[in-house]
C-alpha positions in Angstrom: 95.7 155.3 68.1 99.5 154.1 67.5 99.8 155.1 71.6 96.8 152.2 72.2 98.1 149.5 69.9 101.9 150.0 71.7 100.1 149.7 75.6 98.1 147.1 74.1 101.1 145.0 73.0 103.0 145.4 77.0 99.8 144.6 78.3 100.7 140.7 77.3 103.8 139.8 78.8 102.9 135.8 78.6 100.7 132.9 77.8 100.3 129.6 79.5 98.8 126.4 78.1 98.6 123.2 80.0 102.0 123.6 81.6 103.6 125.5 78.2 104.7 128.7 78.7 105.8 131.7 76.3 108.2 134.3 77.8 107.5 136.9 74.2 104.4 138.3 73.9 101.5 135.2 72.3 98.1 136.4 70.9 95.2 134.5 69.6 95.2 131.0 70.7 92.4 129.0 69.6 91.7 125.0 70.3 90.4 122.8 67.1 87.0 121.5 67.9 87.5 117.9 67.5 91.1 117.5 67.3 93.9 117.7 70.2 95.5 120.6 68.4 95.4 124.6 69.0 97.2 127.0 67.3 98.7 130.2 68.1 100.5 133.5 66.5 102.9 135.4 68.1 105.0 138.8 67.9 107.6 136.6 66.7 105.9 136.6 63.1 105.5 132.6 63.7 101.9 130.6 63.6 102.4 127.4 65.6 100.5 124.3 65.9 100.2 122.5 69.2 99.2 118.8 70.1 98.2 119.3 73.9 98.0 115.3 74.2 101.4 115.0 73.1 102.7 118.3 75.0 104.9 119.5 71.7 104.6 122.2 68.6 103.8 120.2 65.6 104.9 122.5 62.8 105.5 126.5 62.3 103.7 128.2 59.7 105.9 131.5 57.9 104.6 134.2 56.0 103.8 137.3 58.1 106.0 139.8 58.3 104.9 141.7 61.6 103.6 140.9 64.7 100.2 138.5 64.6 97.1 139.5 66.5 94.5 136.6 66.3 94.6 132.8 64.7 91.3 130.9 64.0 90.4 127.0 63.3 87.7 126.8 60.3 84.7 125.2 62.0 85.0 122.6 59.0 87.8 122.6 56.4 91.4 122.4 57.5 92.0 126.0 57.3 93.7 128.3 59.7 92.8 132.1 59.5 95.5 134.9 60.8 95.5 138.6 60.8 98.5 140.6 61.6 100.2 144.2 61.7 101.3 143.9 58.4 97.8 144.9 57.3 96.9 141.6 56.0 94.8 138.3 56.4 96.1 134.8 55.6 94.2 131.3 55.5 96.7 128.7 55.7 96.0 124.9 55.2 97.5 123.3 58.1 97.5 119.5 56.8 99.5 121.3 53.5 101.2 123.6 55.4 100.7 126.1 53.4 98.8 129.1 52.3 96.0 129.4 50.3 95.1 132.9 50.0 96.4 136.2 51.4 93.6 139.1 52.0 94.7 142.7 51.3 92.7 145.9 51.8 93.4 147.1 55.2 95.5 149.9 55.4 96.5 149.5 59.4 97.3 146.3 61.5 94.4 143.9 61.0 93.1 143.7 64.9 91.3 140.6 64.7 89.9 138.3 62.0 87.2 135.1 62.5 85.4 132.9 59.9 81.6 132.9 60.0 80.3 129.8 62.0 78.0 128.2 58.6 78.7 130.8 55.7 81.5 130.7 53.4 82.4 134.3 54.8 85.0 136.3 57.3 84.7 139.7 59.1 88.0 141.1 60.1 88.6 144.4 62.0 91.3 146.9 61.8 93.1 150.3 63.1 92.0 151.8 59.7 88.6 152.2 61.7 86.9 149.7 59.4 85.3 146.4 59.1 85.5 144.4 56.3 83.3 141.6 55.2 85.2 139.1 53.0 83.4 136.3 50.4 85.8 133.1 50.7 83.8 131.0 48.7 85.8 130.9 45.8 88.7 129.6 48.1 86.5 127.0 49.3 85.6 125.9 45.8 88.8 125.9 44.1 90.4 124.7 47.5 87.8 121.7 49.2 86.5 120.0 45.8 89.0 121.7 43.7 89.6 120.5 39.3 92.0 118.2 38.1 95.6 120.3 38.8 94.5 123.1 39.7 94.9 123.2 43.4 98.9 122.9 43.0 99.3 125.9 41.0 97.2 128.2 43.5 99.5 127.1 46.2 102.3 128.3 44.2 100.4 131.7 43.7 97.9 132.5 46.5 96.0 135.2 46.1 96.1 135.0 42.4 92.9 135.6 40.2 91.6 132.5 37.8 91.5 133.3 33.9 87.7 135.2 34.6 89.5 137.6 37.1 87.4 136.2 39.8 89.6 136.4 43.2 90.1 133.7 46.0 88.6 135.9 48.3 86.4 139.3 47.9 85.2 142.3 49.7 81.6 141.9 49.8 81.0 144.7 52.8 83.1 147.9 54.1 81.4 149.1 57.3 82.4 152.0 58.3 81.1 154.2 61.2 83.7 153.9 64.1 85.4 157.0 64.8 88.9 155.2 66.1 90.7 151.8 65.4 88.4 149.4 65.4 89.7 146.4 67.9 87.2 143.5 67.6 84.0 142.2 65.3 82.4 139.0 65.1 79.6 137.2 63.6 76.5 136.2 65.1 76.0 132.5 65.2 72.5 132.2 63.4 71.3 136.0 62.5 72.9 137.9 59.8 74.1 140.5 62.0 78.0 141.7 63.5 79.3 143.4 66.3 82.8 145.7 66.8 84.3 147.1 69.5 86.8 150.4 68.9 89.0 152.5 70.8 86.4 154.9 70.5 84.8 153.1 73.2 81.9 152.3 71.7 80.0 149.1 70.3 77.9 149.0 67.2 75.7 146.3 65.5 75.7 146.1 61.8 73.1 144.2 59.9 73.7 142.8 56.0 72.4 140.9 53.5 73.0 139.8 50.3 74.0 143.4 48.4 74.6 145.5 51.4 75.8 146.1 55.1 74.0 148.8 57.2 74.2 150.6 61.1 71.6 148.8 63.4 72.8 150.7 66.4 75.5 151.8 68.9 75.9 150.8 72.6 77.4 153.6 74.9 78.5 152.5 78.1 82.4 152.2 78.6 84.8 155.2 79.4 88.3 153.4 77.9 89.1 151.5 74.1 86.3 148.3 74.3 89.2 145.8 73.5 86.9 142.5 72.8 83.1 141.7 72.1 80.8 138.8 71.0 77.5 137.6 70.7 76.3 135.2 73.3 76.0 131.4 72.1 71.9 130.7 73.0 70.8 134.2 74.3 69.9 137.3 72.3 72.8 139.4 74.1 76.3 140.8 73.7 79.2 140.9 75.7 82.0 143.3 75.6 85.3 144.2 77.7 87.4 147.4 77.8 90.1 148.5 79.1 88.3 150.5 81.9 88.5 147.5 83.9 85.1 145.8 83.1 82.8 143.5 81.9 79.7 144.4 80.1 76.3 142.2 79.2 74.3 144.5 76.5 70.2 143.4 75.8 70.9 143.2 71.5 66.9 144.2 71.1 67.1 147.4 73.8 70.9 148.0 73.3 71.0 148.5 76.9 73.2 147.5 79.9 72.2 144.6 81.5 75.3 143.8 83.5 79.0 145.0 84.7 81.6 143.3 86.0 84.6 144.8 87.2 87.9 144.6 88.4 90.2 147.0 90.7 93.0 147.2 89.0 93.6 144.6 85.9 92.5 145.7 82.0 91.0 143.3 79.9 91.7 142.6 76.7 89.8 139.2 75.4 86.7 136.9 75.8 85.8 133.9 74.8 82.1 131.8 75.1 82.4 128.0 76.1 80.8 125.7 72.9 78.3 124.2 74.9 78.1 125.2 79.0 76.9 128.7 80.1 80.3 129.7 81.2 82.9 132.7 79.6 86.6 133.3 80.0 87.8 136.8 80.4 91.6 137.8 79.8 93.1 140.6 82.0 96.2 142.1 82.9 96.7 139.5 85.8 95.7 136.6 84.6 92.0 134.7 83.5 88.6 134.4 84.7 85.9 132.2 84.3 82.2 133.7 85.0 78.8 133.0 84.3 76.3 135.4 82.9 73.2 133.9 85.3 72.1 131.1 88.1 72.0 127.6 86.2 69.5 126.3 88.7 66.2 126.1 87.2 62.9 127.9 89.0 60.8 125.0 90.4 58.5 124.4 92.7 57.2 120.8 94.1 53.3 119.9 95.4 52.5 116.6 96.2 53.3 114.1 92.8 53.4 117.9 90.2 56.6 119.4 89.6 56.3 122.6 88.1 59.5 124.5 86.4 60.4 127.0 83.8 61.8 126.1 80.9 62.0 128.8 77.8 59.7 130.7 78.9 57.2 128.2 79.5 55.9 127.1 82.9 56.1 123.4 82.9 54.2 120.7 85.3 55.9 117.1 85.4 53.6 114.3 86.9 56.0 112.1 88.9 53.7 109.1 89.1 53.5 108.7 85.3 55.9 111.5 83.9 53.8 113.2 82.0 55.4 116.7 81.2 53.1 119.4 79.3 53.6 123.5 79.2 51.1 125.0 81.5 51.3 128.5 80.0 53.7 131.2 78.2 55.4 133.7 80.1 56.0 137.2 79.6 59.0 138.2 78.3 61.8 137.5 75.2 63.5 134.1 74.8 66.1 135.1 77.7 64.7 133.5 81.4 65.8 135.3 84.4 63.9 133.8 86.7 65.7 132.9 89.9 63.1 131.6 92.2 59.4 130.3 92.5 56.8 130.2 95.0 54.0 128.3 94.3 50.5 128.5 96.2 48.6 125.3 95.7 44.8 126.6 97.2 44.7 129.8 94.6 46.9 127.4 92.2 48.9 130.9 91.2 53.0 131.0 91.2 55.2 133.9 92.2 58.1 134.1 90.0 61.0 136.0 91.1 64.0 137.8 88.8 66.9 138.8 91.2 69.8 141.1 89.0 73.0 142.4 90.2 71.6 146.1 90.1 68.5 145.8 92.4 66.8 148.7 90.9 66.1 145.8 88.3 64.7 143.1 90.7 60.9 142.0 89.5 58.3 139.5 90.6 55.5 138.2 88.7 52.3 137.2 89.8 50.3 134.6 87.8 47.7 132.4 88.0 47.7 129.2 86.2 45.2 127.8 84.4 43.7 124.7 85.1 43.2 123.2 82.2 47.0 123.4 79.9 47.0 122.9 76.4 51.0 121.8 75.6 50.3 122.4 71.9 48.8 126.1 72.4 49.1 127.0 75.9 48.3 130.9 76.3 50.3 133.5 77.5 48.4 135.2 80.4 48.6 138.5 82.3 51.1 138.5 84.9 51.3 141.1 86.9 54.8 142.5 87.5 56.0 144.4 90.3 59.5 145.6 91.4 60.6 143.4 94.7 63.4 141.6 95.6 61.4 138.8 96.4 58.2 137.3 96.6 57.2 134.1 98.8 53.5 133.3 100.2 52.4 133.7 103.4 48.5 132.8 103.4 46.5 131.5 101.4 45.8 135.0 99.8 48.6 137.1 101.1 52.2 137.1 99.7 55.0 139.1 100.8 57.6 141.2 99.0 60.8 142.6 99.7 61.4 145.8 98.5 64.2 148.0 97.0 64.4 149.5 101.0 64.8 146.0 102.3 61.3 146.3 104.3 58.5 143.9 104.0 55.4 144.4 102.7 52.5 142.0 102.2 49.9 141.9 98.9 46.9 140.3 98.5 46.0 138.3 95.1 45.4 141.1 93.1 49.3 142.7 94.0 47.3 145.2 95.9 48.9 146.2 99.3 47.3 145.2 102.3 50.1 145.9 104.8 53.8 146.9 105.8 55.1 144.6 108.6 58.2 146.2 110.9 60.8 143.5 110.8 64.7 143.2 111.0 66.3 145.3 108.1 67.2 141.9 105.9 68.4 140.9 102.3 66.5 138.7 101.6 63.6 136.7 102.7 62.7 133.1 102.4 59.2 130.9 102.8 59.4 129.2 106.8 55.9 127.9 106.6 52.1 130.1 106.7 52.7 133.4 108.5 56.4 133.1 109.1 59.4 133.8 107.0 63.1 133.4 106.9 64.9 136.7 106.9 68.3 136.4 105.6 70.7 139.4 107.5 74.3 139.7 107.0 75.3 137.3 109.2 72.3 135.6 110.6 69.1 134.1 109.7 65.6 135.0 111.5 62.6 133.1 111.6 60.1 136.0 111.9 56.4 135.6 112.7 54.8 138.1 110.1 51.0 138.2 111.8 52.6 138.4 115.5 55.3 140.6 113.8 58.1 138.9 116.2 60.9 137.3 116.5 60.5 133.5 116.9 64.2 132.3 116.9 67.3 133.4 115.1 70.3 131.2 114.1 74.1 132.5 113.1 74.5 131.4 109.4 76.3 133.8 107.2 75.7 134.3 103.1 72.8 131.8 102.8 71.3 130.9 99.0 69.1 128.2 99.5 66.7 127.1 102.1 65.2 123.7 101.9 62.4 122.4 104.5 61.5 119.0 105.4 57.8 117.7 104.5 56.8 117.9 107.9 58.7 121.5 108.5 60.5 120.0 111.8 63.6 120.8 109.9 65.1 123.3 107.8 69.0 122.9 105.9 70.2 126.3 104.9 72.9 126.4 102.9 75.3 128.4 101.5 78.3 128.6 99.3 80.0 125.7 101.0 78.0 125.0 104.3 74.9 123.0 104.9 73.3 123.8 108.3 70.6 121.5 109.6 68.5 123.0 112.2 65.1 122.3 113.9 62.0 124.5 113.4 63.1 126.3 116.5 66.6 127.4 114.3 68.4 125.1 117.1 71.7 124.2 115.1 71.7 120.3 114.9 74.6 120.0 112.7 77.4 121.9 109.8 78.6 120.2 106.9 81.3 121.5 105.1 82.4 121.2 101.6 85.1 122.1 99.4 82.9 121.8 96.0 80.1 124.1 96.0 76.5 122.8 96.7 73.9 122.7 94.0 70.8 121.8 95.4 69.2 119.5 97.8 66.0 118.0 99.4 64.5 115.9 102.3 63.4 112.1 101.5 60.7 110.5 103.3 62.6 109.0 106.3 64.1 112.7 107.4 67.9 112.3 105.0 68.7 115.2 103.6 70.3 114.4 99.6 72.2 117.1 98.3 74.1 117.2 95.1 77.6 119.4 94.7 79.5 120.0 91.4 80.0 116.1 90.7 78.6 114.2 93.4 75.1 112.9 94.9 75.9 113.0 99.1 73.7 112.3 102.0 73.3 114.3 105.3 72.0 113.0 108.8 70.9 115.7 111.2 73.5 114.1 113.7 75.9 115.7 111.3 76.9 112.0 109.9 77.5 112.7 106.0 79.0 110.4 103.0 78.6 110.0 99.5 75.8 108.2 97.2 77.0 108.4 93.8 79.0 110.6 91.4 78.3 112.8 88.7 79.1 113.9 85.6 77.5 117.0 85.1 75.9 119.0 87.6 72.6 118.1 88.7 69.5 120.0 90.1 67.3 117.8 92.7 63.8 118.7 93.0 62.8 114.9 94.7 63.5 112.0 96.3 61.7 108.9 96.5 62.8 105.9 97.9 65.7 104.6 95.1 64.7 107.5 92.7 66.2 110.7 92.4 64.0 113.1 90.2 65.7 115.7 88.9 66.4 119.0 86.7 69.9 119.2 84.6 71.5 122.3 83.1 69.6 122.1 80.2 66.3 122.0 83.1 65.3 118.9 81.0 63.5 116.3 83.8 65.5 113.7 84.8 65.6 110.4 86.9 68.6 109.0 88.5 68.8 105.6 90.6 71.2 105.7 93.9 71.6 103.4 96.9 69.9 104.2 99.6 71.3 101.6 101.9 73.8 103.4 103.6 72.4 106.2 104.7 69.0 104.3 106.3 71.4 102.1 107.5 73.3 104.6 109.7 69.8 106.9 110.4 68.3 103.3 111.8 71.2 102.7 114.2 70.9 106.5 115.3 66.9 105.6 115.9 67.9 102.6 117.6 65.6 100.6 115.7 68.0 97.4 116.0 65.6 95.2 113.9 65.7 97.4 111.1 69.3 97.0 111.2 69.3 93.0 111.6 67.6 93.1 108.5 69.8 95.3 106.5 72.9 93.3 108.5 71.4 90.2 106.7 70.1 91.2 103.5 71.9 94.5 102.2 75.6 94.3 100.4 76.8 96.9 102.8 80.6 96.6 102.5 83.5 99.2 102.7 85.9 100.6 105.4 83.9 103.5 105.7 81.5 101.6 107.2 83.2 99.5 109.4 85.1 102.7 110.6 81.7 104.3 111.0 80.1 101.6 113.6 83.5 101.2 115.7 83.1 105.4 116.1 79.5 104.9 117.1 80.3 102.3 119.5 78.8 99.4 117.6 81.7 96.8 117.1 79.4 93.7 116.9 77.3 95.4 114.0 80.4 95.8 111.9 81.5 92.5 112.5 79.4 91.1 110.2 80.4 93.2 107.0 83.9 92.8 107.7 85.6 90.1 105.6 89.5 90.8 106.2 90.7 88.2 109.4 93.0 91.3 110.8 90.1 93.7 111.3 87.8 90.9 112.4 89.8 90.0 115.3 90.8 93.6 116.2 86.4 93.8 115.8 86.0 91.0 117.8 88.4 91.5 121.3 86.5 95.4 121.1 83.2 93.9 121.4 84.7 90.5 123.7 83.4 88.3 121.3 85.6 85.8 121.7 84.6 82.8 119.6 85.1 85.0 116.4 88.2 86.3 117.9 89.5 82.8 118.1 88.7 81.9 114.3 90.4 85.1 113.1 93.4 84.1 115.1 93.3 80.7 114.1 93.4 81.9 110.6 96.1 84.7 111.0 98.3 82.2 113.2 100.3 84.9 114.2 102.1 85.0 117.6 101.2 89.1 118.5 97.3 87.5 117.8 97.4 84.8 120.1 98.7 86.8 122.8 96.2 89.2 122.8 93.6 86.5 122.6 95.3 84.7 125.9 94.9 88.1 127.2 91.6 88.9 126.6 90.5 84.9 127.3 91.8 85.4 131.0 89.7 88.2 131.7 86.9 86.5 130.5 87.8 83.2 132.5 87.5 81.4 129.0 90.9 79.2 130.4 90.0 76.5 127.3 91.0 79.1 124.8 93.8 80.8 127.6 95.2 77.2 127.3 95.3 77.1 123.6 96.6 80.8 123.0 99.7 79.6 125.5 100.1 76.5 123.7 100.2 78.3 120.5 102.9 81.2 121.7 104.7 77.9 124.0 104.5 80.3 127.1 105.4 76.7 129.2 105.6 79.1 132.6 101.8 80.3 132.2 100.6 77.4 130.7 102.0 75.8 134.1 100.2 78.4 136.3 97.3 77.8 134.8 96.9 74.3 135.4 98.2 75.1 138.8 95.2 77.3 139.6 92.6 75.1 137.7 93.5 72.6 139.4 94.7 69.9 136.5 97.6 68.2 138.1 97.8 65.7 135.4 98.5 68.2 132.7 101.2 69.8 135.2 102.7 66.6 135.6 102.6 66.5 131.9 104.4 70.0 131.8 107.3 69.1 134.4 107.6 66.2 131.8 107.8 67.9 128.9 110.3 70.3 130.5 112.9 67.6 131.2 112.4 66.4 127.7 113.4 69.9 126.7 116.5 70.1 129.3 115.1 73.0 131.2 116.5 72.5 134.6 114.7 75.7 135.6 111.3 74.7 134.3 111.5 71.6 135.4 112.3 72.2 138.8 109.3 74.8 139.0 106.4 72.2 138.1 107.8 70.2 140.4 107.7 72.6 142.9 104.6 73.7 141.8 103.0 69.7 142.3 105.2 69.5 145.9 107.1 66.5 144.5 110.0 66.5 146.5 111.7 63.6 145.1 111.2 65.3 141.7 113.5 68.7 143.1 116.0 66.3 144.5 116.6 64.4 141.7 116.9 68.1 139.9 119.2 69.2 142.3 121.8 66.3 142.1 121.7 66.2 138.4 122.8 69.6 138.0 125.4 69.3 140.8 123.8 71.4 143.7 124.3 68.5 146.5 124.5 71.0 149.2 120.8 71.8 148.5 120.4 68.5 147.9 121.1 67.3 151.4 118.9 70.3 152.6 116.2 69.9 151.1 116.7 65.7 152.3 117.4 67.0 155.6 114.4 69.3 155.4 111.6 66.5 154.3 113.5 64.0 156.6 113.8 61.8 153.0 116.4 59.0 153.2 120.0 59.7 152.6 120.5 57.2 149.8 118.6 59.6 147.7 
């Protein structure tokens, strides 16, 4: 017992917080449920309270005098609870900064101690191989609405008895039972039960009331000292971990496994349920993980304008046309819904409903038929019948077919009576592809198997696939995975991958052939030419089960119906230019606020310049636009309203090879290119603006310039007037001699 609680204490080396970091060994950090604070206890004998907002320990509370194992927020009163080595239990008000009552009894270190989440009670467990229930309501009376002076003499004196002997805080139970140190023990959030963990591996659940504490049960399962354990939040279940390496899920009415999780080589030690989201943190040797127990996605199933869903154990139907939602019928089973999958057969209006667990000796299908007529108020719980299977989709109109625990196929009729066995590719699962044909899902690949031909009718290389989702029309099928969408045709021709970084939720087809999908926090769109972007974000994760023109209809994690509005505009925008169906996109051009780079960007890739000329508002791009698509009238505004030299350059340039020489003309004029303004009047033939030029250039003093216009116009004269004013009379007398002009020149 001492050898576990030492191995227990070097199997924490360090803690990290939100960039904090403790080099001694930390225990029992918990965060305040409303404000920024958490506290924490430490083999230092210290209780410290963080602000995380502020990055900085408020305050240190003393009064232990060994190493401290767990630290607790009251759910309401400013109270902190601690247990500790030195075989004791101290609530501490952390506004005062003090403590308010000390609670002696163990006789060992004091493992783990939590306050009860409504009643005015705590549980703590100990080495002394018990677990004790403690009444605290006496603190909370003389403590929360205390009399006049009395609250600063119990401060002085914690622990103290009044006049009447009555105590702070009592032992109302002393279970006892566990054979070793007990490690762990906490409440149950609404029944009046509690659960410990020991080191002699071993969970029991203890019920108690009012005078008493009893035994329910024990739970045998792990081979090493079960070092944590809780009751799940919202499900009637318990989790525990151990220092064999693993996770278990336990069923609280069976007391059976449900689930392991394991790990190669890293103990764990603690576990801790989010307050509101299906997720759990586990604490090993390592490091941390985060896990949930089951899928979030809901079961549904979509015909026509009905949704139908499972939602506590009920089978739902929403109306999408007036959103009337009513429970169809009960389903068999506890509060707990495990369903991972529906297929729905709308001509014998009965639903398969499909329970997938890690252990596939587990795996069940249920058949049921549902009724035509639902009652919300009273709706009946019907005879499924239940089958093992892997899965179950329909593949006639009276025929359904199940994978079994062998991974062959086998097909029943309506009364889950078997008809046949179909040969087929060894697979893992199996999916719906339409009457007579399925999906099989193999390692690495993904069939689509004709069941009455029994043969292969295409295959497609697509590893780990979850979800399959066909268009109305079944020309096209997305199968996605993890973090890969593949669109492919009914033939399983691959079209187009997307891949994402965020996982993918869920997705389905909208009228006009888009495929919506949803990941963690967005809504994104897919084209089958692989063209992808985003819609909207999200706050919490969504579940789609349709689309209709602005209207996403939806399930959330709570699988309560939803409707969400999105912007389809991009995405018809960019399938109707894909189409071709150029009036469609004059429309939108003209009436749709379609603005962004993304966009822009998007038409210049697909060759479509003029398009995104008229979303683009910024002069730069618009010219760049414009000289890509020769659309030089536009280019010629932009550049007028840059006025930058580099601009009108390219403009000239692009005006030449156009033979636009109006707007060559102005583009020289603008840059003062005198030489090609001159060569262009030259070779257009407009000798008075030459003349003009060879003017201008003499105004300016350049010799050079001037003496090419004039040679340019063949004015003689002109050239020997040049050539005398800047001293050449040798070429002067040539050029005479040459013309046979008269000397006196």
């Amino acid at each position: 017992m001492m050898w576990a609680s030492e191995h227990r204490i070097r199997g924490i080396q360090q803690c990290r917080v939100d960039g904090w970091t403790w080099t001694s060994p930390v225990r029992g950090i918990h965060f305040h449920n409303q404000q920024p604070l958490f506290v924490s206890g430490g083999d230092d004998y210290k209780i410290k309270i963080w602000n995380y907002k502020l990055r900085r320990c408020l305050f240190t509370l003393l009064g232990h005098l060994d190493y401290i194992r767990t630290t607790f927020f009251h759910h309401e009163y400013p109270w902190i609870l601690s247990s500790s080595d030195d075989q004791t239990i101290r609530i501490w008000n952390w506004q005062s900064r003090t403590c308010i009552s000390v609670l002696t009894g163990h006789s060992h270190y004091v493992m783990c101690a939590q306050f009860h989440p409504s009643e005015d009670l705590v549980v703590s467990a100990s080495l002394d191989q018990t677990v004790r229930v403690w009444d605290i309501s006496g603190l909370r009376k003389k403590n929360v609405a205390p009399g006049p002076g009395g609250i600063e003499e119990r401060l002085r004196t914690p622990g103290q008895t009044d006049l009447f002997g009555t105590s702070d805080a009592i032992v109302k139970h002393v279970l006892e039972g566990h054979d070793r140190g007990v490690n762990w023990a906490a409440f149950h959030p609404t029944l009046p039960l509690i659960v410990s963990g020991a080191d002699d591996r071993q969970l029991k659940l203890w019920r108690m009331n009012e005078s008493k504490a009893w035994e329910v049960d024990t739970c045998r399962g792990h081979y090493n000292n079960v070092s944590c354990c809780l009751f799940h939040p919202r499900q009637e279940l318990i989790l525990s971990n151990s220092e064999d390496k693993s996770i278990r899920v336990w069923d609280i009415s069976k007391r059976t496994g449900v689930q392991t999780f394991r790990r190669e080589h890293d103990r764990y030690w603690v576990l801790a349920a989010h307050p509101s989201l299906n997720l759990f943190a586990a604490g090993h040797d390592g490091g941390m993980i985060i896990f949930k127990l089951e899928k979030e996605r809901p079961p549904f199933a979509v015909h026509g304008d009905i949704l139908y869903y499972v939602k506590d154990r009920y089978l739902r139907k929403l109306d999408f046309t007036n959103s009337k939602d009513v429970a169809v019928m009960q389903l068999r089973g506890g509060s707990r819904s495990p369903f991972s999958c529906m297929s729905y057969n709308p001509v014998e209006n009965t639903v398969l409903l499909c329970t997938k667990m890690s252990n596939i000796e587990n795996s069940t299908y249920d058949l049921y038929s549902v009724p035509k007529d639902s009652d919300s108020s009273n709706p009946d719980a019907p005879e499924g019948k239940r089958s093992s299977g892997l899965n179950a989709v329909w593949v006639a109109r009276n025929r359904f077919a199940v994978l079994d625990r062998t991974h062959s196929i086998i097909i029943k009729d309506l009364k889950n009576e078997i008809t046949k066995k179909v040969q087929a590719p060894n697979c893992e699962d199996i999916f719906y592809a339409g009457m007579g044909c399925l999906l099989l899902k193999e390692p690495d690949t993904i069939t689509l198997f004709d069941v009455q031909q029994k043969r292969t009718l295409g295959t497609v290389k697509i590893s780990k696939v979850k979800m399959v989702i066909w268009s109305s029309d079944m020309a096209t099928v997305a199968l996605i995975s993890k973090h890969v969408i593949s669109i492919c045709n009914r033939k399983l021709e691959n079209l187009c991958s997307i891949h994402e970084n965020i996982r993918i939720k869920s997705g389905s087809w909208d009228e006009s052939g888009v495929l919506v999908y949803t990941t963690s926090n967005h809504i994104k769109y897919a084209l089958t030419n692989g063209d992808h972007g985003i819609i909207r974000t999200l706050d919490l994760p969504i579940y789609i089960t349709r689309i209709k023109g602005s209207s996403v209809y939806c399930l959330d994690r709570e699988c309560r119906p939803r409707v969400l509005s999105i912007d389809p505009t991009e995405f018809k925008f960019k399938l109707a230019l894909v189409n071709r169906k150029f009036e469609e996109v004059l429309h939108m051009v003209r009436n749709a606020k379609l603005v962004g780079q993304s966009i822009i960007s998007y038409l210049q890739k697909k060759g479509y310049p003029e398009v995104a000329l008229h979303f683009v508002k910024d002069e730069k791009t618009r010219f760049g636009l414009a000289l890509e698509c020769g659309n030089i009238e536009i280019a010629l505004e932009a550049a007028k309203a840059l006025d930058d030299g580099a601009c009108w350059e390219k403009l000239g340039e692009a005006a030449l090879l156009q033979g636009n020489h109006q707007i060559v003309e102005m583009a020289y004029q603008k840059t003062k290119n005198f030489d090609k303004l001159s060569f262009l009047y030259l070779i257009t033939g407009n000798l008075e603006k030459l003349r003009k030029m060879m003017k201008i250039a003499e105004i300016r003093k350049d010799t050079s310039g001037h003496y090419q216009n004039a040679l340019l116009l063949g004015d003689v004269t002109e050239r020997v007037k040049i050539l005398k004013g800047c001293g050449q009379s040798k070429l002067k007398f040539l050029l005479k001699f040459i013309y046979k002009l008269s000397l006196r020149l």
